[in-house]
Backbone bond lengths (Angstrom), bond angles and torsions (degrees), N, CA, C in turn:
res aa  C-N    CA-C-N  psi(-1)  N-CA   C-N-CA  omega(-1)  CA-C   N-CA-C  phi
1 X - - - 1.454 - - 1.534 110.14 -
2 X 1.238 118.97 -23.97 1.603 130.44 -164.40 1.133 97.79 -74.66
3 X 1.540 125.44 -48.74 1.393 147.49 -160.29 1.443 103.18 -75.37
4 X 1.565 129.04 -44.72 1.179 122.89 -178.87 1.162 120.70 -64.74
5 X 1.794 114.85 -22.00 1.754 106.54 -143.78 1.963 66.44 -108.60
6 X 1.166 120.03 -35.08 1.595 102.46 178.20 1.829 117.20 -50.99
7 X 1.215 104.60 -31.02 1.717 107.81 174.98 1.450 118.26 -72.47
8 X 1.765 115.93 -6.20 1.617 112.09 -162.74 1.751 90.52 -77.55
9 X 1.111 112.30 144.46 1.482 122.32 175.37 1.218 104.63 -85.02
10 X 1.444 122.75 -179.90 1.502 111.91 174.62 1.397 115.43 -102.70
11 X 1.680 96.87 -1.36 1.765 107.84 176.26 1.288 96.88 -83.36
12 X 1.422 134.41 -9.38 1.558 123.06 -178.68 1.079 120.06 -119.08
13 X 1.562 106.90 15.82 1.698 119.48 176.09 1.369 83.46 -111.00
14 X 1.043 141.46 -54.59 1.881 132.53 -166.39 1.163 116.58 -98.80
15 X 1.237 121.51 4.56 1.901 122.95 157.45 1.380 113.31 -114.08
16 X 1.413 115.89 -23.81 1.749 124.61 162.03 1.257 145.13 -109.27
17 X 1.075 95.79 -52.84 1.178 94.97 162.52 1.718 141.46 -85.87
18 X 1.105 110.82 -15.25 1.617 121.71 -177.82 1.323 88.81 -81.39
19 X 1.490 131.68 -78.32 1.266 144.97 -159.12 1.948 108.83 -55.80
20 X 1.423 110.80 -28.96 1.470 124.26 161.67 1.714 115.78 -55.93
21 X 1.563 113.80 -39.38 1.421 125.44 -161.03 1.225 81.15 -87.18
22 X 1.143 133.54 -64.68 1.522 133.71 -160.85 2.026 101.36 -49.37
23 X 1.318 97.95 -70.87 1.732 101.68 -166.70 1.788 89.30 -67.84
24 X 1.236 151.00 7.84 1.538 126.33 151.93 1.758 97.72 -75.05
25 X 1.407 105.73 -73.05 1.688 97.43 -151.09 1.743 112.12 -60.89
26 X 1.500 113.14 -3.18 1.554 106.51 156.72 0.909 117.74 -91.52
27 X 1.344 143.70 -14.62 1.646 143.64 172.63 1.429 89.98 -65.72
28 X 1.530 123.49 -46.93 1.924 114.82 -172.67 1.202 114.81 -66.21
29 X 1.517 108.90 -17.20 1.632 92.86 -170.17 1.688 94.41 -109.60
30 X 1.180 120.42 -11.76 1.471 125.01 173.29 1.984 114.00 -66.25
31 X 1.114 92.57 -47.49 1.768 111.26 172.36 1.639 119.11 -86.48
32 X 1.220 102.46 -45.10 1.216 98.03 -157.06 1.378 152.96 82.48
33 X 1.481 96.23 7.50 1.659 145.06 156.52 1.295 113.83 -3.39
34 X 1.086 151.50 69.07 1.372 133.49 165.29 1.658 122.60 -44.06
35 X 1.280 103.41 71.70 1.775 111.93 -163.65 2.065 89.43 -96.78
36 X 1.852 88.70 128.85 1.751 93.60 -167.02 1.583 97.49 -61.49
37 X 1.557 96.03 -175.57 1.821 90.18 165.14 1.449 124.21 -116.64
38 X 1.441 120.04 164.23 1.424 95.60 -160.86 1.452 112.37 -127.97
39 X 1.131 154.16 -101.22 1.128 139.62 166.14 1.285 76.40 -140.76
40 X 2.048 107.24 166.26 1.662 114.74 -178.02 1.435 119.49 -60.22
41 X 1.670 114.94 -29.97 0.997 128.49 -171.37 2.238 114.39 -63.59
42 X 1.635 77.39 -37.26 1.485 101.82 175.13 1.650 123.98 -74.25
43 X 1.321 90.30 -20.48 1.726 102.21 -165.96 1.684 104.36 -100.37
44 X 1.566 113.96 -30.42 1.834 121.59 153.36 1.516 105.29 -56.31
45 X 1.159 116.35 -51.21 1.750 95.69 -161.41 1.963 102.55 -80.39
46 X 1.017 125.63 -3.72 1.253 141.14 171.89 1.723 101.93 -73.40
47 X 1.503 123.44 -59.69 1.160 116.36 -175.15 1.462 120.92 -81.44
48 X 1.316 95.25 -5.51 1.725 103.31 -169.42 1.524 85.77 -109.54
49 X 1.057 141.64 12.60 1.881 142.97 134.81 1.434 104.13 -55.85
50 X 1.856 90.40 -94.99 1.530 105.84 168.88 1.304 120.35 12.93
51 X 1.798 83.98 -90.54 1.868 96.55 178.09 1.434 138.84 -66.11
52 X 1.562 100.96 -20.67 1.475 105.74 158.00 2.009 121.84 -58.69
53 X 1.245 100.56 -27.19 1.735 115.22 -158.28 2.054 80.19 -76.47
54 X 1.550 105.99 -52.38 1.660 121.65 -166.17 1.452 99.54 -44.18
55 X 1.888 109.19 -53.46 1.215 127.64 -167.15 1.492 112.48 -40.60
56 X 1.871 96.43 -52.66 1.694 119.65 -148.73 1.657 78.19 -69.20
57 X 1.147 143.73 -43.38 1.774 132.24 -105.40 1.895 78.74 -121.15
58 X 1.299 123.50 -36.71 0.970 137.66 160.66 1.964 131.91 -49.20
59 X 1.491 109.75 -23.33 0.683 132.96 175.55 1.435 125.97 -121.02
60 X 1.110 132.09 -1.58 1.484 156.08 -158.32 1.830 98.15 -137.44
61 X 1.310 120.36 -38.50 1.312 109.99 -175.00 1.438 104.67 -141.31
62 X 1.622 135.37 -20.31 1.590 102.48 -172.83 1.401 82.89 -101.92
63 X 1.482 149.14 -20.21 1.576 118.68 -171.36 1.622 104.45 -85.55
64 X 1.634 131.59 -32.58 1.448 90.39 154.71 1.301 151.23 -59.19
65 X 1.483 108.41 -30.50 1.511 112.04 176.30 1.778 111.72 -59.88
66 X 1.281 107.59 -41.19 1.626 105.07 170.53 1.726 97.41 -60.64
67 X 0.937 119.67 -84.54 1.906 127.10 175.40 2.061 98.43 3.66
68 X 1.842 80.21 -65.99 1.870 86.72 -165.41 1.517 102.50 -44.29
69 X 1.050 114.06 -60.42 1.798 120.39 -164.85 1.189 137.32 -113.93
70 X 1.835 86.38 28.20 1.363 118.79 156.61 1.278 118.85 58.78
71 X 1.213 139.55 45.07 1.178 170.77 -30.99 1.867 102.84 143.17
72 X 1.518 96.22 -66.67 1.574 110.32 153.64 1.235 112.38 -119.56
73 X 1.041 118.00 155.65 1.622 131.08 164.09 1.488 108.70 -93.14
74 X 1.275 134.53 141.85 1.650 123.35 158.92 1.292 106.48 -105.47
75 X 1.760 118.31 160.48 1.530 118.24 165.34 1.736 113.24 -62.55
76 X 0.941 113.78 -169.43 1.447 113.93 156.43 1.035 103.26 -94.53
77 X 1.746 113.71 145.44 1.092 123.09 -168.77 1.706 104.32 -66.84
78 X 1.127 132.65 -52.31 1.502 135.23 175.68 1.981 110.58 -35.30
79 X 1.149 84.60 -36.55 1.718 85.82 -171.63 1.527 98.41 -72.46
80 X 1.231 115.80 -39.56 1.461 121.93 -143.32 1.579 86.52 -84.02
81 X 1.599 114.57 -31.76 1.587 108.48 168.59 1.330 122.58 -39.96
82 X 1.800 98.07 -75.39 1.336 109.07 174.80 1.494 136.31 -30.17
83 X 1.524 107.16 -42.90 1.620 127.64 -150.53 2.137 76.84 -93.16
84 X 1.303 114.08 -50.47 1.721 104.89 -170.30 1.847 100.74 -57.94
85 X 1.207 132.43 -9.98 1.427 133.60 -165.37 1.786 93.62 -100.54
86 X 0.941 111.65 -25.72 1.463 118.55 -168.93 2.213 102.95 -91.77
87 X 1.337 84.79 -44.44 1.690 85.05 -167.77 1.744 104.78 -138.88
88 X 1.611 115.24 91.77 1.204 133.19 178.02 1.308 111.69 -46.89
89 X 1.481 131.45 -12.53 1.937 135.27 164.67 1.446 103.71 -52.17
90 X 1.120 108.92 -54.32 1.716 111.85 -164.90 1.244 108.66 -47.93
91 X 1.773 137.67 -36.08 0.809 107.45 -155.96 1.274 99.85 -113.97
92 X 1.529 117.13 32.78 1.660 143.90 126.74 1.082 133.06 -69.15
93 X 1.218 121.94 -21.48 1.316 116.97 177.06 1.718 101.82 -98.44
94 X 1.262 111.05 -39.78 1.599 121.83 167.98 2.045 103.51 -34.27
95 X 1.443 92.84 -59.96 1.616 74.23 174.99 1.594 140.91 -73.65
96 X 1.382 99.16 -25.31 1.475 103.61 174.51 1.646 101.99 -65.38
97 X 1.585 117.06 -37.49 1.423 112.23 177.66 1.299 130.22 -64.51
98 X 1.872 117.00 -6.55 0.891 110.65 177.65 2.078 97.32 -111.42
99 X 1.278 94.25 -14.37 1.773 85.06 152.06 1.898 145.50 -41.58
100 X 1.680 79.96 -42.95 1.372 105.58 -164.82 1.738 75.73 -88.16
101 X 1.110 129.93 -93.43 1.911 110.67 178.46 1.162 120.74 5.68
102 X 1.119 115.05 -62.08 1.811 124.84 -169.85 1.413 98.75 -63.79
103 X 1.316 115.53 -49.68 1.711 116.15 -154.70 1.344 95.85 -74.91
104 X 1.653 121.45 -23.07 1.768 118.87 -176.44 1.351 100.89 -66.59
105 X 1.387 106.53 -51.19 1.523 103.93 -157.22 1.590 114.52 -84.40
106 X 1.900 107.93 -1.58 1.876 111.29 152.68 1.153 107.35 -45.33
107 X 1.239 114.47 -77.11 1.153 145.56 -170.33 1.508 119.03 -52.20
108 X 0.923 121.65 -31.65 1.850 131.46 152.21 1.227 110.86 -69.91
109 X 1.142 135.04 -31.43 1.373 145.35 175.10 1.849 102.77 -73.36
110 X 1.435 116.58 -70.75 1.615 114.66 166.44 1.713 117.96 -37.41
111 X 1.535 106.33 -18.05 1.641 95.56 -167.88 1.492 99.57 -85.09
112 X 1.438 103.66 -69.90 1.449 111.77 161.24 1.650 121.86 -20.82
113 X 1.216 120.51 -47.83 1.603 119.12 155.91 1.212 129.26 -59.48
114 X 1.300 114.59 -30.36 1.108 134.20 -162.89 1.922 93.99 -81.53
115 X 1.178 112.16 -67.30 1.665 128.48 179.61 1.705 83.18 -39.47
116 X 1.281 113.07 -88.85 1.960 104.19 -169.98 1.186 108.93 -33.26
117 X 1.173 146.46 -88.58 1.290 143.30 164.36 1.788 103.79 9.15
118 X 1.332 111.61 -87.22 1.342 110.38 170.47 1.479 117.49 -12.72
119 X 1.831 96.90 -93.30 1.017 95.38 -174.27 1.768 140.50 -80.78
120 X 1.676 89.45 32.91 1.550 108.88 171.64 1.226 107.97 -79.39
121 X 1.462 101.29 -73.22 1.824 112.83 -176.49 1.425 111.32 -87.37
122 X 1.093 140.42 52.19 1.322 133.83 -133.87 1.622 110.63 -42.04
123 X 0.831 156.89 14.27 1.493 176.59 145.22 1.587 107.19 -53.59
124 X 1.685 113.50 140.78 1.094 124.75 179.54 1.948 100.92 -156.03
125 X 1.084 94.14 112.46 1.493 126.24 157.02 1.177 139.18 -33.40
126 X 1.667 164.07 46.02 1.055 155.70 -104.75 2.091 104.77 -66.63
127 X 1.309 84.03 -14.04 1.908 88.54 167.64 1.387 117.41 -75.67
128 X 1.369 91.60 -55.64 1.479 109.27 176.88 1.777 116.74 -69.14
129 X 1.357 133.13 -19.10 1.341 123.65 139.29 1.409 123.47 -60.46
130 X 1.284 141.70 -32.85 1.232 147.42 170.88 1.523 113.95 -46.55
131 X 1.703 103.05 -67.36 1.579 101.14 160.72 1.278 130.57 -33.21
132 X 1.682 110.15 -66.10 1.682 124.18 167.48 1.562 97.68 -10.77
133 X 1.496 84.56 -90.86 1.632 111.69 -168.62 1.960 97.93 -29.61
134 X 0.963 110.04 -75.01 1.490 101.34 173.69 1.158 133.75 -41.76
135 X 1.075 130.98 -49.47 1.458 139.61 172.34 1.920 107.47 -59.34
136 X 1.090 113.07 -24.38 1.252 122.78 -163.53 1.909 93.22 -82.18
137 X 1.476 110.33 -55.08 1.113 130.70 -165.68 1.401 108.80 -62.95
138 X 1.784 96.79 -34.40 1.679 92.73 -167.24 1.744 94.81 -100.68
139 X 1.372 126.77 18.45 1.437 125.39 160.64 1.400 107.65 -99.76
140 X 1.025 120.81 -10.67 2.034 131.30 -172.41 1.888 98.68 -93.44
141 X 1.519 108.88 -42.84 1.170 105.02 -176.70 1.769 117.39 -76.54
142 X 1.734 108.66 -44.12 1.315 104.75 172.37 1.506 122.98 -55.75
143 X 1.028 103.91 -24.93 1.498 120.66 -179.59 1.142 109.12 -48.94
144 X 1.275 120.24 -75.75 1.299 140.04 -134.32 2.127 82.27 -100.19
145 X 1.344 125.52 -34.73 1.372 117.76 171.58 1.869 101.04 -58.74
146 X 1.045 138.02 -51.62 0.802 139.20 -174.68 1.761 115.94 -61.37
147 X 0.823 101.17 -67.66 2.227 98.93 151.55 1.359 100.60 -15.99
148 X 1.819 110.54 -78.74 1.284 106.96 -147.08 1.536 108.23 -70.48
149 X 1.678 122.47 -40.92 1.427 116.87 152.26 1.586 126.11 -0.29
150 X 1.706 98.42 -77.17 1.296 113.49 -164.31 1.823 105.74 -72.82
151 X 1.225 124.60 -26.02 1.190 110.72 173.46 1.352 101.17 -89.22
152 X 1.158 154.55 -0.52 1.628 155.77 147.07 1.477 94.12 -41.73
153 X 1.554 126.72 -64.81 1.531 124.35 -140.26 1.558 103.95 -96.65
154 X 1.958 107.64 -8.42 1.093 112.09 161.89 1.322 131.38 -60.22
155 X 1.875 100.50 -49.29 1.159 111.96 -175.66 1.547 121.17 -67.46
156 X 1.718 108.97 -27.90 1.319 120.26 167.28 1.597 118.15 -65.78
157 X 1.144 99.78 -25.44 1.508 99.00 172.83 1.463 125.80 -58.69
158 X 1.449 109.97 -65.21 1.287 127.01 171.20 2.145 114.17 -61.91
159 X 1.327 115.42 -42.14 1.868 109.92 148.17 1.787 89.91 -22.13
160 X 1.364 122.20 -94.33 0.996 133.47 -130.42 1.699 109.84 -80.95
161 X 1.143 108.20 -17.34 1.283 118.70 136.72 1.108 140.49 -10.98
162 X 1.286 91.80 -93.72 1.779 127.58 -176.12 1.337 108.47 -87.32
């Protein structure tokens, strides 16, 4: 067990696995899931799914739609080469930026559940608005962290640039 959690990278604790733990125990309290329990070993490769699925859906669908309507800007990839050969941060901030991705597209994922839910039972709970409201808030905030990210690693790009 020592050996495994020594191999977790920190790109697969903050693009998978953290953001995995987070979108399980709100899917349980969003549903109400009777999900069994598993051992820790069992309950990492569960969130490091999760967050891989958050990762993929995050990268496949919320950074183009930001892309389309410009939302973020990216460097060019050539620059962004150069400038990561010049200044080893970038491709630190690159990951937290693709953190904040993952955590948008949890959280786009919880809303979308959240809407079925709605219009399953059509009924809503003054608990269960609270969540909403949260889940909503914490998809508005990753969002927009993730913007400011990417124009951070922009602006570092072109520093290193020029």
């Amino acid at each position: 067990m020592d050996k495994f959690l020594d191999k977790i990278t920190s790109y697969n604790l903050l693009n998978n696995i953290l953001p995995g733990a987070v979108t399980y125990y709100i899917l349980k309290m969003l549903t109400h899931l009777n999900i069994p329990d598993f051992s820790i070993l069992g309950e990492i490769f569960i969130y490091y799914f999760i967050g891989l699925l958050c990762s993929r859906i995050g990268s496949l669908i919320i950074e183009p739609i930001c892309k389309t309507f410009k939302f973020v800007v990216y460097a060019d990839y050539s620059d962004y080469s150069k400038a990561e050969e010049k200044d080893s941060k970038i491709n630190i901030l690159l990951e937290v930026n693709n953190m904040y991705r993952t955590f948008s597209a949890s959280f786009f994922i919880l809303i979308l559940i959240s809407v079925v839910n709605i219009l399953k039972f059509h009924k809503i709970s003054l608990n269960n608005l609270y969540l909403y409201g949260f889940i909503f808030v914490c998809f508005i905030l990753f969002l927009f962290s993730y913007r400011k990210q990417t124009s951070y690693i922009v602006k570092k790009v072109k520093q290193n640039i020029n």
